[in-house]
Biopython code that builds the backbone (N, CA, C, O; Angstrom):
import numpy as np
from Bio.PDB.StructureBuilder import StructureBuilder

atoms = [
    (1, "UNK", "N", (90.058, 92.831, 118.077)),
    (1, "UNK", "CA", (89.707, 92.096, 116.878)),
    (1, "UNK", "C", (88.218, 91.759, 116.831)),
    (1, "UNK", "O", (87.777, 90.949, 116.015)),
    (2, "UNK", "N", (87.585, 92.285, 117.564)),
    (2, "UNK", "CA", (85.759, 91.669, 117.653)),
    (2, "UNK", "C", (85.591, 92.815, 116.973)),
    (2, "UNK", "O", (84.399, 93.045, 117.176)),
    (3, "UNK", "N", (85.968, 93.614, 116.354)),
    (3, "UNK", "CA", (85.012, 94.928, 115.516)),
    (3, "UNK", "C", (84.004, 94.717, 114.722)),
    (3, "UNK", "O", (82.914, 95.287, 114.683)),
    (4, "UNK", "N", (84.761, 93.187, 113.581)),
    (4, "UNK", "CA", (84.029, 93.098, 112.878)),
    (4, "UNK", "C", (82.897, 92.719, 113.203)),
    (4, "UNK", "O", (81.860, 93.242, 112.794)),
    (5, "UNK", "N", (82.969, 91.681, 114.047)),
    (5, "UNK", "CA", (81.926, 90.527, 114.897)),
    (5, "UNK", "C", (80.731, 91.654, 114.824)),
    (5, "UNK", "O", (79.702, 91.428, 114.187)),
    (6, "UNK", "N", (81.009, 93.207, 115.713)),
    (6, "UNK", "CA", (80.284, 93.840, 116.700)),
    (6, "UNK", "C", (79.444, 94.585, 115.341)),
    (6, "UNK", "O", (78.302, 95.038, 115.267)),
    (7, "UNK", "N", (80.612, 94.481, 114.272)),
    (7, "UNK", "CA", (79.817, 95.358, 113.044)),
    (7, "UNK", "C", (78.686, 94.143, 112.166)),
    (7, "UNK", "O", (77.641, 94.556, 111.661)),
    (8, "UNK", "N", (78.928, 93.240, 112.121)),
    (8, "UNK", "CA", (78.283, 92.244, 111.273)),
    (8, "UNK", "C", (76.694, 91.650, 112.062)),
    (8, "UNK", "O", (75.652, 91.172, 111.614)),
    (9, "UNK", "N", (77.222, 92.003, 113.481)),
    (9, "UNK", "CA", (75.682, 91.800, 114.578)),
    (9, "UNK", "C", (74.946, 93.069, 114.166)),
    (9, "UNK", "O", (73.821, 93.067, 113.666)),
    (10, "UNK", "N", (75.531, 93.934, 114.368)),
    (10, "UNK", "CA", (74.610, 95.205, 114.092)),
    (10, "UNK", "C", (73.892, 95.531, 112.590)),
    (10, "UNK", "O", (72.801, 95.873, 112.133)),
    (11, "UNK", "N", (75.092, 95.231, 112.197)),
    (11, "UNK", "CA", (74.374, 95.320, 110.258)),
    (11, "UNK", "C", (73.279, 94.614, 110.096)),
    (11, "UNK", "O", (72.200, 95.105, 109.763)),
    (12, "UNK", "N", (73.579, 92.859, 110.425)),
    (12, "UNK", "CA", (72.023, 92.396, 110.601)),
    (12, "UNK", "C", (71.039, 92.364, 111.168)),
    (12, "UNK", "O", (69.926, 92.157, 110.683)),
    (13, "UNK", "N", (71.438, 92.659, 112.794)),
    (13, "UNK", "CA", (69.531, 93.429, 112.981)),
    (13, "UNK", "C", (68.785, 94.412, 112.544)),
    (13, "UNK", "O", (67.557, 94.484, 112.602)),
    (14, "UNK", "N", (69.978, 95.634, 111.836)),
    (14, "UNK", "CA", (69.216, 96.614, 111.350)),
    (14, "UNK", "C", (68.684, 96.240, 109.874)),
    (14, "UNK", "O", (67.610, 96.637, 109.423)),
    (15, "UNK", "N", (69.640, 95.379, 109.161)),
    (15, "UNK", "CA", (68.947, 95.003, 107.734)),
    (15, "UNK", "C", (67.789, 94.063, 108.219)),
    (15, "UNK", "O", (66.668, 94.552, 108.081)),
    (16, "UNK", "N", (67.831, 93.189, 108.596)),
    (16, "UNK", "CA", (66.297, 92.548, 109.071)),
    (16, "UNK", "C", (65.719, 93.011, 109.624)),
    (16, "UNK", "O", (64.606, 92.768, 109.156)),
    (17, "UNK", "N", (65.595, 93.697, 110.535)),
    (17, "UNK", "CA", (64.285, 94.941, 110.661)),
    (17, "UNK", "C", (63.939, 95.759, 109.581)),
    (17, "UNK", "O", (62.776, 96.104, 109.787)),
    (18, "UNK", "N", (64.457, 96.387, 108.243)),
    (18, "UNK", "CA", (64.444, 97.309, 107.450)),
    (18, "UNK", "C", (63.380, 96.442, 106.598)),
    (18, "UNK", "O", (62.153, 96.514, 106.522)),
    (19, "UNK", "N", (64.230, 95.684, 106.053)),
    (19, "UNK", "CA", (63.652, 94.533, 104.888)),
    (19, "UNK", "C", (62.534, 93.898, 106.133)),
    (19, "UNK", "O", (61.394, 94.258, 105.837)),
    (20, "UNK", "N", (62.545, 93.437, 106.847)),
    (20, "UNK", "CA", (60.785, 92.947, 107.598)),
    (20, "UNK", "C", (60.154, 93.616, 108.085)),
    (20, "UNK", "O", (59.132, 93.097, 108.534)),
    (21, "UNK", "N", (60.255, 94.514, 108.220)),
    (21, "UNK", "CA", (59.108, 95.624, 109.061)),
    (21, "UNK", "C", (59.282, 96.601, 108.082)),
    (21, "UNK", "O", (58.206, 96.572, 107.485)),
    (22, "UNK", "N", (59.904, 97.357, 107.609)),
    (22, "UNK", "CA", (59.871, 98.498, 106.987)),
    (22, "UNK", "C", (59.019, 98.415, 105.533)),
    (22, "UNK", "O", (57.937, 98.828, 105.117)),
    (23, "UNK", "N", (60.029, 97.720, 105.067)),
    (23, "UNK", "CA", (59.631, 96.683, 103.414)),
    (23, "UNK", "C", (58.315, 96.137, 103.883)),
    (23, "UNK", "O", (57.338, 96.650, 103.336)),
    (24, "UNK", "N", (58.114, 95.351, 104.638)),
    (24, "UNK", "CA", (56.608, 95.091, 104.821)),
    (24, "UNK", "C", (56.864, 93.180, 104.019)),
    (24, "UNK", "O", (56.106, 92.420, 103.417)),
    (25, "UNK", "N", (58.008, 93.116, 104.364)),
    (25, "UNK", "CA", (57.639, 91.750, 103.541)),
    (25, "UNK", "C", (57.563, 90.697, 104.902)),
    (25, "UNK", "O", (56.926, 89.669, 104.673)),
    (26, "UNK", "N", (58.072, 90.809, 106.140)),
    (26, "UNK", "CA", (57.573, 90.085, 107.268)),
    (26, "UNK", "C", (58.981, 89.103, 107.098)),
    (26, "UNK", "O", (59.805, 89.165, 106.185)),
    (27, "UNK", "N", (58.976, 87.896, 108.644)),
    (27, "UNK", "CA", (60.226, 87.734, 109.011)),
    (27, "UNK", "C", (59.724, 85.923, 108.032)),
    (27, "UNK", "O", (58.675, 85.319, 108.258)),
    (28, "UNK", "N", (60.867, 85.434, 106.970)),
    (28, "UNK", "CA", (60.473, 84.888, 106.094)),
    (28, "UNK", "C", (62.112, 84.648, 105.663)),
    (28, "UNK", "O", (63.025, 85.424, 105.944)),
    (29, "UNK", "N", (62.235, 83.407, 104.930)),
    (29, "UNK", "CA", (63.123, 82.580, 105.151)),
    (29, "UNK", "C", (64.392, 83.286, 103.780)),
    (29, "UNK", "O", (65.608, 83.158, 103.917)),
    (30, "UNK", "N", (63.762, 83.969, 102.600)),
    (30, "UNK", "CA", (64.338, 84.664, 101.963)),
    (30, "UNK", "C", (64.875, 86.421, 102.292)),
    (30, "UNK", "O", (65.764, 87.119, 101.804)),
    (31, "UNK", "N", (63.829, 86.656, 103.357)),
    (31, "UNK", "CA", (64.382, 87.885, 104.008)),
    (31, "UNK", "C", (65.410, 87.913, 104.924)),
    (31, "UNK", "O", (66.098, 88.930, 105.013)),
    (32, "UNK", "N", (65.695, 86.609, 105.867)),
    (32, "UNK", "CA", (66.764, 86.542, 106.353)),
    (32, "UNK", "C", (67.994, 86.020, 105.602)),
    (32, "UNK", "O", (69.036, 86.414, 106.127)),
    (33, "UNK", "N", (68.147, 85.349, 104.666)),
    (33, "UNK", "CA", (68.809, 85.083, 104.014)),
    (33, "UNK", "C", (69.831, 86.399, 103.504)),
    (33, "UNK", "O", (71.030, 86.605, 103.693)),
    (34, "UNK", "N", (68.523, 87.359, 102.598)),
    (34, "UNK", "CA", (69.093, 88.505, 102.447)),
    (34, "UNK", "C", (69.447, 89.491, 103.027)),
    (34, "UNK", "O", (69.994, 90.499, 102.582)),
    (35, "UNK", "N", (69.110, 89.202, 104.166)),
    (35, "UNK", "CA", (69.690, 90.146, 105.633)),
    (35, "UNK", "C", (71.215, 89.840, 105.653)),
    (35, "UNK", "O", (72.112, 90.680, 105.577)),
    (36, "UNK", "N", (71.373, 88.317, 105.782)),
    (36, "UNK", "CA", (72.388, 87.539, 106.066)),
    (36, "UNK", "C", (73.516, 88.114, 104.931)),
    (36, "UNK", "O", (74.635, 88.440, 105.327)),
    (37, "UNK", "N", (73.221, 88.198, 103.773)),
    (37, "UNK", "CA", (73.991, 88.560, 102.699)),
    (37, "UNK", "C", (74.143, 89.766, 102.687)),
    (37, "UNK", "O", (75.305, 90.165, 102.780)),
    (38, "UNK", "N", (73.128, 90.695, 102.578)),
    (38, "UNK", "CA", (73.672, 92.247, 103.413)),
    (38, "UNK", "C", (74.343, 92.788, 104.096)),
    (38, "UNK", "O", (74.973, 93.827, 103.896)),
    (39, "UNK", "N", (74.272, 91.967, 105.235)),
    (39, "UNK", "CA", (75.204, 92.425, 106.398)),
    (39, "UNK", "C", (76.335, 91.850, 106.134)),
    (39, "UNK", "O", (77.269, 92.383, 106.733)),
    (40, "UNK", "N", (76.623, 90.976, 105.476)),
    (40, "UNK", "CA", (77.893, 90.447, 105.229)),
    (40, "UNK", "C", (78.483, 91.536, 104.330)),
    (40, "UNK", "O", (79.705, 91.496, 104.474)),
    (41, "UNK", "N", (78.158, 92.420, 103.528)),
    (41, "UNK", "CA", (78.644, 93.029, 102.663)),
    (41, "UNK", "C", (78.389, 94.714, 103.028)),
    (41, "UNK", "O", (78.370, 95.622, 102.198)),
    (42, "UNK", "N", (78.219, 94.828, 104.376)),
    (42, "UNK", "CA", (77.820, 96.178, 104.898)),
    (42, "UNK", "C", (79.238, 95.820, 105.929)),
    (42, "UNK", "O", (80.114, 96.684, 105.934)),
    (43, "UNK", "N", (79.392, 94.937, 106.531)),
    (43, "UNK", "CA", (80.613, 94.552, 107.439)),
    (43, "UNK", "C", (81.599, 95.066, 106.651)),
    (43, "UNK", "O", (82.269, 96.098, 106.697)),
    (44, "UNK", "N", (81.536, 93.939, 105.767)),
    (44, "UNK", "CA", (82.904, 94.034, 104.780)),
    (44, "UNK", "C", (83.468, 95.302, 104.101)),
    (44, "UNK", "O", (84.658, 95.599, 104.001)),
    (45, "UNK", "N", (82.509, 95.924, 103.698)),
    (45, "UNK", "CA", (82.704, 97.506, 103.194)),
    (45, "UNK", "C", (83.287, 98.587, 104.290)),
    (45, "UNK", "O", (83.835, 99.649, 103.997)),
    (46, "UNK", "N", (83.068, 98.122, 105.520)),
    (46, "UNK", "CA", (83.119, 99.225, 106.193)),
    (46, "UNK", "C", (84.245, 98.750, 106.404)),
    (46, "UNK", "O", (85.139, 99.483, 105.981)),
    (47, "UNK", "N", (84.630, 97.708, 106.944)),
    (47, "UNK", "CA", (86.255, 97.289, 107.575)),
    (47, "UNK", "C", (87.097, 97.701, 106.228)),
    (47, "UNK", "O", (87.837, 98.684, 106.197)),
    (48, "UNK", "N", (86.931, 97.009, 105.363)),
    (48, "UNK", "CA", (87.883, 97.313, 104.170)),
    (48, "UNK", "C", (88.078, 98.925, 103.804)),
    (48, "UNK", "O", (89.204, 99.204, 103.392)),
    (49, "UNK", "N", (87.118, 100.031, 103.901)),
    (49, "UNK", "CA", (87.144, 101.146, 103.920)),
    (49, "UNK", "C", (88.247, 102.041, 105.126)),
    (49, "UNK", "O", (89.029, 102.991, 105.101)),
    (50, "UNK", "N", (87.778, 101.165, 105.999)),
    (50, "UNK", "CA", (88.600, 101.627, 106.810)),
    (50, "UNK", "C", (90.018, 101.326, 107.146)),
    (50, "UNK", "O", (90.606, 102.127, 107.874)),
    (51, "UNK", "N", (90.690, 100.191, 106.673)),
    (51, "UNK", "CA", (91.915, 99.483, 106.299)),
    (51, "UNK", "C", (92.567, 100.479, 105.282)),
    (51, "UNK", "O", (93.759, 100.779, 105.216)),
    (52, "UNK", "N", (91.279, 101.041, 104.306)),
    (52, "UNK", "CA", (92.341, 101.584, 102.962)),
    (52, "UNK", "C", (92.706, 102.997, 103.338)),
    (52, "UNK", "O", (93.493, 103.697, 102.702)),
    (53, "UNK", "N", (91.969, 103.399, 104.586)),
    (53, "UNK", "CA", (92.470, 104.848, 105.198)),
    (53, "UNK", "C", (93.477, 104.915, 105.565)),
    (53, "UNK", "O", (94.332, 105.728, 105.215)),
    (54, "UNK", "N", (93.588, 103.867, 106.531)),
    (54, "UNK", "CA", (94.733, 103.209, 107.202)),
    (54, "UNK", "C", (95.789, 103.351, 106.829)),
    (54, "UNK", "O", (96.660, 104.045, 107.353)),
    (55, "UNK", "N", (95.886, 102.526, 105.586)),
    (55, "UNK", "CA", (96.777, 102.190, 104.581)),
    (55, "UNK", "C", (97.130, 103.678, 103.869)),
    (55, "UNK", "O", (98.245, 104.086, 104.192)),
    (56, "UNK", "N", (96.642, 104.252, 103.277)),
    (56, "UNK", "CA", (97.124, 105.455, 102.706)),
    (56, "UNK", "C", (97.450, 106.651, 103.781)),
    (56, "UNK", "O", (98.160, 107.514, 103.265)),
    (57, "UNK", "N", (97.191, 106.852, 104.818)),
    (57, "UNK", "CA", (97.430, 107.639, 105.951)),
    (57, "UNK", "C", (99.022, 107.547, 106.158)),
    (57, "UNK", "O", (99.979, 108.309, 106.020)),
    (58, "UNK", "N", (98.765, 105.955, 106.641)),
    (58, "UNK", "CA", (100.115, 105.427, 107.417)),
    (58, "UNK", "C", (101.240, 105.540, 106.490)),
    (58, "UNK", "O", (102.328, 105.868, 106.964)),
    (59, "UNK", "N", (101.114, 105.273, 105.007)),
    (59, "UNK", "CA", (101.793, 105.303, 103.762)),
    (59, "UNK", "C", (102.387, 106.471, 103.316)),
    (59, "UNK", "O", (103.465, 106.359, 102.733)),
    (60, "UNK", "N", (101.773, 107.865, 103.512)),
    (60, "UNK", "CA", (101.887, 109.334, 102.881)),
    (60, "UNK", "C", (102.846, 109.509, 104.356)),
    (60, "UNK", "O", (103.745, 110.343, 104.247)),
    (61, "UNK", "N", (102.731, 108.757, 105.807)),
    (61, "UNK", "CA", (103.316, 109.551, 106.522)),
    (61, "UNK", "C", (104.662, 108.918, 106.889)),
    (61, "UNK", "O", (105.418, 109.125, 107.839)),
    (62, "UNK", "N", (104.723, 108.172, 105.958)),
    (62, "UNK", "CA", (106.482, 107.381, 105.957)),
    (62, "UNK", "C", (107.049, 107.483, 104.758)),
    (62, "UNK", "O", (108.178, 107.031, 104.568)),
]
sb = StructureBuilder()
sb.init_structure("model")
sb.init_model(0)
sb.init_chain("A")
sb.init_seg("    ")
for serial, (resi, resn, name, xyz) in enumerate(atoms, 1):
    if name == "N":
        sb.init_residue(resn, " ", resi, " ")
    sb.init_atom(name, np.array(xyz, "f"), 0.0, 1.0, " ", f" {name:<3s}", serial, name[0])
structure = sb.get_structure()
């Protein structure tokens, strides 16, 4: 059950490095914010994506 945990750590160091170093806008109280909100919605996409595989896999084979 830590997947998500392991996915939501990773989403945000790579979105706050992207958006502060890449973007060039530097480490700043609205860039983490939007890191914070990113990765929340880079987590979420991926687990839920992967639930609906799940779900239709497991579904077609019963």
């Amino acid at each position: 059950m830590e997947v998500p945990y392991i996915l939501l750590a990773v989403s945000f160091i790579m979105t706050l490095f992207y958006v502060a170093i890449f973007l060039g806008e530097g480490f700043n109280g609205p860039v983490i914010i939007a890191s914070i909100i990113e990765s929340v919605l880079i987590a979420s996409v991926a687990v839920f994506g992967n639930e609906l595989i799940k779900q239709f896999t497991v579904k077609r084979l019963e």
